[in-house]
TORPABA-234420 format. One line per 10 residues: number of its first residue (from 1); for each residue x, y, z of C-alpha. Coordinates in steps of 0.02 Angstrom, whole numbers. Layout:
<atoms>
NUM	X/Y/Z | ...
</atoms>
This chain:
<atoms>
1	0/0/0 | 70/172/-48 | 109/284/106 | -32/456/93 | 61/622/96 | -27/693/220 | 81/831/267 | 181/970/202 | 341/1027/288 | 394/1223/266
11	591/1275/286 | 654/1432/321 | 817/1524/300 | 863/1678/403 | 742/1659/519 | 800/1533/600 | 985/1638/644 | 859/1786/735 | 841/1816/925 | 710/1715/1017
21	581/1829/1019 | 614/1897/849 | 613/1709/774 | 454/1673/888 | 380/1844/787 | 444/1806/627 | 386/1651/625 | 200/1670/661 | 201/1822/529 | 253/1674/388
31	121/1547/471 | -17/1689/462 | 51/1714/276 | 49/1525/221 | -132/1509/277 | -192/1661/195 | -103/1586/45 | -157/1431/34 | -347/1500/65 | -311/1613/-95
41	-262/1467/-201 | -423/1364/-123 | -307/1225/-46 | -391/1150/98 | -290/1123/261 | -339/1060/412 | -207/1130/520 | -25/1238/506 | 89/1193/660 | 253/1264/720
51	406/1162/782 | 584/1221/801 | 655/1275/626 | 490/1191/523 | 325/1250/489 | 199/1084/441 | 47/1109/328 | -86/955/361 | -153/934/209 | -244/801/104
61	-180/906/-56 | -9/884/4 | 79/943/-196 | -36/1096/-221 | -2/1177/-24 | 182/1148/-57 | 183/1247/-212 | 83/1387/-161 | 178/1395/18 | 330/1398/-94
71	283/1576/-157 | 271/1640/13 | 426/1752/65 | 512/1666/205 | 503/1495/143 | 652/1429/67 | 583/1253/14 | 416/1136/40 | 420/944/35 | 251/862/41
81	300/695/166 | 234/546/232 | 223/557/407 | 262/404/531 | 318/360/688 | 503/363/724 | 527/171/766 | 674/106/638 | 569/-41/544 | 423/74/521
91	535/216/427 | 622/62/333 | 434/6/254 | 377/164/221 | 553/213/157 | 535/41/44 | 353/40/-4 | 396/232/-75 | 553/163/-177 | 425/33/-259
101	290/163/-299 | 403/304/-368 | 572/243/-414 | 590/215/-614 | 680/72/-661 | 868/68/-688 | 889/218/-595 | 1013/275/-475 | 988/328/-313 | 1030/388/-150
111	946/408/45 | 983/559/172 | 924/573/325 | 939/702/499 | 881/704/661 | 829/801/805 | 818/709/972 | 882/556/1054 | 869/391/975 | 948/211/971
121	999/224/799 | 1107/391/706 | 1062/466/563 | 1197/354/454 | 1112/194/526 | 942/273/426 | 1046/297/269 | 1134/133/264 | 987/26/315 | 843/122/209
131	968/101/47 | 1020/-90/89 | 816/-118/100 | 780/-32/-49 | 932/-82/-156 | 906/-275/-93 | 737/-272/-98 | 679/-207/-242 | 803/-304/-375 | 659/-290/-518
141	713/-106/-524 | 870/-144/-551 | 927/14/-448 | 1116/76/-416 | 1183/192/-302 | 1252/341/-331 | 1273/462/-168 | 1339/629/-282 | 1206/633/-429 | 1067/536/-370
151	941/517/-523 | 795/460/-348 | 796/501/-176 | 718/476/-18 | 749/596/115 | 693/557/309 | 701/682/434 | 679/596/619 | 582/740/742 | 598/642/916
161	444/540/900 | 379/560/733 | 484/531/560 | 456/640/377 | 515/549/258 | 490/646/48 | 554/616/-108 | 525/797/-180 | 568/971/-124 | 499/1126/-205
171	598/1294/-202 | 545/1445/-95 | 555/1618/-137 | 663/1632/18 | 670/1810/101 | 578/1866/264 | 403/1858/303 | 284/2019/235 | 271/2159/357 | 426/2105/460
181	483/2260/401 | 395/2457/333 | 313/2505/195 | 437/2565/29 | 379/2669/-100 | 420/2540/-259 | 431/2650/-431 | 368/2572/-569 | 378/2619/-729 | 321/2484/-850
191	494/2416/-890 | 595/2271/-850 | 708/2326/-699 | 585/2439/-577 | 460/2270/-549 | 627/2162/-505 | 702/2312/-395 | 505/2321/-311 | 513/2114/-298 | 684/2090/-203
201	643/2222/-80 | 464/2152/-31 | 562/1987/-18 | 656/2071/118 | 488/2096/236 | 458/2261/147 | 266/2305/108 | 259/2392/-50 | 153/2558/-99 | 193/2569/-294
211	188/2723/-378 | 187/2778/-569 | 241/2925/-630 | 113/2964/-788 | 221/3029/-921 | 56/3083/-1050 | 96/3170/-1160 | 262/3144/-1164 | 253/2980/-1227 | 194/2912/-1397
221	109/2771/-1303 | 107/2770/-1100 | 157/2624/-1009 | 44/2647/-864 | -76/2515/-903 | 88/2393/-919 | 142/2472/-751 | -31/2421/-662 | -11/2245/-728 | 166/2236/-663
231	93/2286/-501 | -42/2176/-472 | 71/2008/-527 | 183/2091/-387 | 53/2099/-262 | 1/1927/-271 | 160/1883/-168 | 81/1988/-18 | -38/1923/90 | -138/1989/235
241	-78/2167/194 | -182/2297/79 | -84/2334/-68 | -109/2489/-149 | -34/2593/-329 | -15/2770/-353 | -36/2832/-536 | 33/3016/-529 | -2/3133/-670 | 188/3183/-698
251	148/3349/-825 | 166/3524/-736 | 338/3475/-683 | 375/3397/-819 | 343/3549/-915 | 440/3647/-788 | 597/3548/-849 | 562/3559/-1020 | 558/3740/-1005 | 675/3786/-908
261	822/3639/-916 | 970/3628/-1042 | 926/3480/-1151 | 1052/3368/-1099 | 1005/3394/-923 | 813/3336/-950 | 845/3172/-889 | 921/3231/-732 | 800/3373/-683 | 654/3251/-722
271	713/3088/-621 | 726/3213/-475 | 567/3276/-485 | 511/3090/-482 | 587/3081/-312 | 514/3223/-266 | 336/3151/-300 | 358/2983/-222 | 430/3087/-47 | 247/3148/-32
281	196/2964/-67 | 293/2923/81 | 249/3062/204 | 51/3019/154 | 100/2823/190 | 212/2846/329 | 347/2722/226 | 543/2705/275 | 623/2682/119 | 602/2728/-94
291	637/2598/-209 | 697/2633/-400 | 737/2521/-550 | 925/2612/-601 | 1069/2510/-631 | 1236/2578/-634 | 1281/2622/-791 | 1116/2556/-884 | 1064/2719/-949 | 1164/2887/-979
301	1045/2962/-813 | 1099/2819/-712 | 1323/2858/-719 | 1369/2835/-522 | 1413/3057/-555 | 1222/3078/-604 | 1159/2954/-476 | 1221/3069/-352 | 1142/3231/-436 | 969/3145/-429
311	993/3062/-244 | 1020/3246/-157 | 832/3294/-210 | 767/3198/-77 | 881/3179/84 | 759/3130/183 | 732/2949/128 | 842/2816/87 | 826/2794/-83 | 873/2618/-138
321	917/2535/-287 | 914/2359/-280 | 976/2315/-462 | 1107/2436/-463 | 1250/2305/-451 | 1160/2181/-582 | 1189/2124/-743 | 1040/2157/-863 | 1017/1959/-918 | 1026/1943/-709
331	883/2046/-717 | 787/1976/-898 | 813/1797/-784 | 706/1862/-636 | 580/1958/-708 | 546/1797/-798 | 543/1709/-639 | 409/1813/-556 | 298/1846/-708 | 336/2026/-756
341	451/2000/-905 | 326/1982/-1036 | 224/2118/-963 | 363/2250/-1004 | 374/2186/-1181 | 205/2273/-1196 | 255/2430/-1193 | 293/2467/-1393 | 375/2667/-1370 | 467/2752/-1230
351	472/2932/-1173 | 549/3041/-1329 | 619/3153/-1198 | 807/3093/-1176 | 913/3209/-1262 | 1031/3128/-1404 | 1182/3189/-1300 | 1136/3181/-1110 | 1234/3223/-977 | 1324/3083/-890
361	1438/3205/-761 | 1312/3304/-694 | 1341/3398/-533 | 1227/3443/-384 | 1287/3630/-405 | 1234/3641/-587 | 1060/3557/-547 | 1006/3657/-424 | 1039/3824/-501 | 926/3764/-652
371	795/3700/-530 | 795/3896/-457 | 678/3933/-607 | 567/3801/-538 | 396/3819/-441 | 397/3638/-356 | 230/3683/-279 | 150/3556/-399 | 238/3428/-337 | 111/3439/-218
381	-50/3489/-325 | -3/3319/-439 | 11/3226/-286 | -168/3281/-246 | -223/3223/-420 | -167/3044/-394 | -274/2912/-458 | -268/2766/-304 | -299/2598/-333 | -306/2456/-207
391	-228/2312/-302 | -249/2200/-160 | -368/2211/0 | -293/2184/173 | -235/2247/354 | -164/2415/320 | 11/2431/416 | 49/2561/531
</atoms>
């Protein structure tokens, strides 16, 4: 008789290094997260339990909670497991009867196994027994070992009096648990690097308030619709927290710039007016941090000499940049991975506003004697014209 996976067991990474308390928090943050999740993606559960290090999902859809706990930021990796007592001939049947059910023939395998607690037998004694019972055993599979490259594996992991033993893990998104840290303001603009910069910090506890900066009409086809997609595939990694977008009409100060800027410094005087806007974001939200999309280097505006021009508009604020040490194809590989790849190969045109010969040395002295000439009372009066859309209902932090 096949053993039932019954049970899903949830690892996490950093947590697990924390203080007591801060562990003890962290920890029922990600449980309250994996429940809301699973409720999203209609798996039923009957119960999610905490033990030292592990988080366990009882499930009768074992496969479907451990993928959608996998997508939950905190958890490094699910298993869906058969769960058993921890007497030795009890884990070798199981162990066996799972070999028979799943192994394909003529392939090589392996068995780990780890404990916690005291036992008569070491965690070795579970590797070399399970594999002599399913290696002699089992001869019409005509299985070989191979301990490096395993083709099959059983893993058992030994709890005191209850043993896991899996042949399948599924990768987590890692990170820490949602709203183990403040809200950022996350920029998005409808390309490929502001959704990965947004992603990596909200996998860092951060809850994000996205904001777009509508270019129209200085753009032959606007990317904010793009931009609200990128946001919402975004926000289906948060749970139990409200998720909200800003679209900002970005066209009196835009015009300002226009105006009254050099060409080559439109880039410049525009990027810091973006800043500008998503500071009153941040005062409204009461967030920490801003988050932006610029790579070193990437784009004429984004030289480490023009970084610094644009970073002094706002001094209030840390203003990070997650991607700014990546390779682009580091970035084209991630925006795959959480869905927003395609979505910014929507967007057909870009702004026509970047000058053919931009400045890439610009310096804070030369901006701010252009930006005498302008009135940055609309920052305000655009922030008051802000569409707001809830992307995604929940607890509103504080």
């Amino acid at each position: 008789m096949m053993p039932v996976y019954s049970t899903v067991l949830l690892r996490f990474g950093e947590i697990g290094i924390k203080s007591k308390q801060t562990r003890r928090r962290m920890t029922s943050l990600l449980t309250k997260h994996v429940g809301t999740a699973l409720k999203a993606k209609g798996v039923s559960f009957s119960k999610i339990r905490q033990e030292y290090g592990r988080i366990f999902i009882e499930t009768e859809k074992a496969a479907e909670a451990a993928k959608a706990a996998s997508q939950v930021f905190g958890i490094v990796s699910a298993s869906p497991v058969v769960v058993v007592s921890s007497d030795m001939d009890t884990i070798l049947a199981t162990g066996g009867a799972m070999a028979k059910e799943q192994f394909a023939k003529g392939s090589t395998f392996a068995v780990d196994a780890r404990r916690i607690g005291t036992h008569e037998y070491t965690s070795q004694d579970i590797r070399e027994k399970l594999g002599e019972r399913i290696f002699e055993g089992l001869p019409e599979l005509n299985l070989k070992v191979n301990l490096a490259a395993p083709e099959e594996s059983i893993y058992v992991e030994v709890r005191d009096d209850t043993a896991y033993l899996f042949t399948e893990t599924v990768k987590g998104v890692g990170g820490m648990p949602t709203g183990s840290q403040g809200k950022a303001i996350c920029t998005i603009s409808g390309g490929l690097d502001s959704p990965v910069a947004s992603y990596k910090v909200m996998k860092r506890g951060c809850i994000p308030v996205f904001a777009h900066f509508d270019n129209d009409p200085y753009l032959d086809n606007s990317p904010k619709d793009v931009a609200i997609k990128q946001a919402r595939k975004l926000a289906e990694y948060i749970h139990d927290y409200e998720v909200k977008m800003y679209i900002v009409p970005h066209g009196l100060d835009l015009a300002q710039v226009i105006q009254h800027s050099p060409e080559k410094m439109i880039c410049i005087c525009c990027k810091r007016n973006m800043l500008r806007l998503a500071r009153e974001i941040a005062i409204i939200e009461d967030a920490d941090v801003i988050v932006t999309g610029e790579i070193i280097g990437e784009q004429a505006s984004q030289t480490s000499k023009n970084l610094r021009a644009i970073n002094t508009a706002v001094c209030d604020y840390p203003i990070l940049r997650p991607c700014a040490g990546d390779d682009k194809v580091d970035i084209e590989h991630l925006a795959a991975e959480i869905g927003t790849y395609s979505l910014a190969g929507e967007v057909s045109s870009c702004c026509t506003l970047p000058p053919r010969y931009p400045e890439v040395k610009a310096s804070v002295k030369d901006v701010e004697s252009i930006e005498k000439a302008f009135d940055l009372q609309v920052i305000s009066e655009q922030i008051s014209r802000a569409e707001i859309i809830i992307l995604k209902p929940g607890k509103r932090y504080h």
